[in-house]
N, C-alpha and C positions, 0 to 999 in steps of 0.2 A: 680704595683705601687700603693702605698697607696693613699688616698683624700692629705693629708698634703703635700707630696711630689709633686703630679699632680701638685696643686694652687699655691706652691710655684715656680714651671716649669716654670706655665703661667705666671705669676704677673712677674717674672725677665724676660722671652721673651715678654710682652707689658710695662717694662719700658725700654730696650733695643731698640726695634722699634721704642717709640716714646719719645727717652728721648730729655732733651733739657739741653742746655749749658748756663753756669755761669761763665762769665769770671770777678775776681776781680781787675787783675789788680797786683799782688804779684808778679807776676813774670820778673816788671817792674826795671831795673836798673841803670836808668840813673845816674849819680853822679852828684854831685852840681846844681847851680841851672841858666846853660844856656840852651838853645834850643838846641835840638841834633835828626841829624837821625838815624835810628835803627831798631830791629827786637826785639822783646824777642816770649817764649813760651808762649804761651797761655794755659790754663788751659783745654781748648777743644783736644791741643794736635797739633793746628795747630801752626803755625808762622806768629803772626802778627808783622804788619811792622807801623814805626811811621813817622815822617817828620817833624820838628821844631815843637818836645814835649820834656817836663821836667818831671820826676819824686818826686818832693820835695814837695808834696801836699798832701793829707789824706783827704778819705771823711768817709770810715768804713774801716783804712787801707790804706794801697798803693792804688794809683788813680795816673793816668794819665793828667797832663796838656797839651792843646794844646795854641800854640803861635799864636800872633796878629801881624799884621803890615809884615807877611810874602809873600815873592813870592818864589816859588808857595804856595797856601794857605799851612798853617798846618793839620795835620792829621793823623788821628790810624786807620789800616785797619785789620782787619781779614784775617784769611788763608781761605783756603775755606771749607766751614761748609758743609758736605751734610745732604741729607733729609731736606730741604729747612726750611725754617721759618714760621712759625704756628703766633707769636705772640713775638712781641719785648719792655721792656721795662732798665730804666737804670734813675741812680743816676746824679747828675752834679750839679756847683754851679760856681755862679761869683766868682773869686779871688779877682780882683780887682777894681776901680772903672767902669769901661768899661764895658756897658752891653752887656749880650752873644746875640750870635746868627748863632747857632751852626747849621749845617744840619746834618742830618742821611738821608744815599743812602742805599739799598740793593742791588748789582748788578748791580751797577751804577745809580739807578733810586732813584731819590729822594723820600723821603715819609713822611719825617718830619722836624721840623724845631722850636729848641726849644730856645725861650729867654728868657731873665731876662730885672728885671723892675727896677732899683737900688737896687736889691738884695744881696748886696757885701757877702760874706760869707753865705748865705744862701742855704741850702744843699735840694736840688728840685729832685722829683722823677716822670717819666713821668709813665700817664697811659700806662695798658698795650694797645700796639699800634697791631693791628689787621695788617699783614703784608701779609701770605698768596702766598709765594713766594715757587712751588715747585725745585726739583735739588739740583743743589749745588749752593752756595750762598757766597758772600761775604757779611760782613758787613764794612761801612766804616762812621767815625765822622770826617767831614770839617770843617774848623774855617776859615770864607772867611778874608780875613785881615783887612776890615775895623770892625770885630765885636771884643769884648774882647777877653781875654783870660779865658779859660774854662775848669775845670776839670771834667773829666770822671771817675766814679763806677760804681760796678754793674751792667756789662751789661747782662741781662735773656734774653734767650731766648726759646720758645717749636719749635720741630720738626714740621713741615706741618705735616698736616692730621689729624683725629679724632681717637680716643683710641677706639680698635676694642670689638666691643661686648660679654664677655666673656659666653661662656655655658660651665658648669661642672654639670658630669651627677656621679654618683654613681656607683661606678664596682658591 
């Protein structure tokens, strides 16, 4: 096996190992513009599930709204991710005038909680949020119903664990 062939080996077996998931939200089809429950594919390959969300919003693309004033709250959940979560961030913005105030759970467990300050149309992107959850994982975005309504993009995420130390020796 030549060097070229080796490097290219390893480099595709540690982004395999520790790649991470971009889900944008395209594969969203709700029609018109009421609240609806549902499933679409997700781009990771699993099947997430929604509960009083709209599709008729854009933030870089098809994006997800969640609904206000619901019981039980609104929300988009993830399939279940393995190789757990390293590191989570994602795109959102007020629609309208009701400011958000949106939680992110991983695994049930709450870890974040993002709002807006009469930011109507303002398209906000959270640091990456340090998560650190290994296994299989869900991710889930709650919209308690006294807060706005909230669109979801770009959700990133890295796999748990650290990118392993490579040594390449010369045949």
């Amino acid at each position: 096996m030549n060097k070229t062939t080796l490097l290219s080996f390893v480099l595709l077996l540690c982004q395999t190992s520790f790649s991470q998931g971009h889900e944008t939200f395209d594969n969203v089809t709700i029609p018109g513009n009421s609240y609806q429950d549902g499933t679409f594919q997700g781009q990771d390959g699993s099947t997430w599930v929604y509960m009083q969300a709209r599709g008729n919003d854009e933030i870089t693309g098809q994006a997800i709204m969640l609904g206000r004033n619901r019981s039980p709250d609104s929300y988009v959940a993830s399939g279940t991710i393995p190789n757990g979560i390293g590191t989570l961030q994602f795109s959102y913005k007020q629609p309208f005038a009701t400011n958000v105030q949106m939680e992110v759970y991983v695994n049930e467990v709450l870890i974040h909680t993002v709002t807006t300050n009469n930011q109507k149309d303002e398209i906000l992107t959270t640091n990456e949020m340090e998560v650190n959850i290994a296994g299989d994982v869900v991710i889930k975005f709650k919209n308690p119903s006294s807060a706005g309504q909230v669109t979801i993009d770009d959700v990133i995420w890295t796999a748990m664990g650290q990118a392993p130390t490579l040594h390449v020796t010369s045949p």
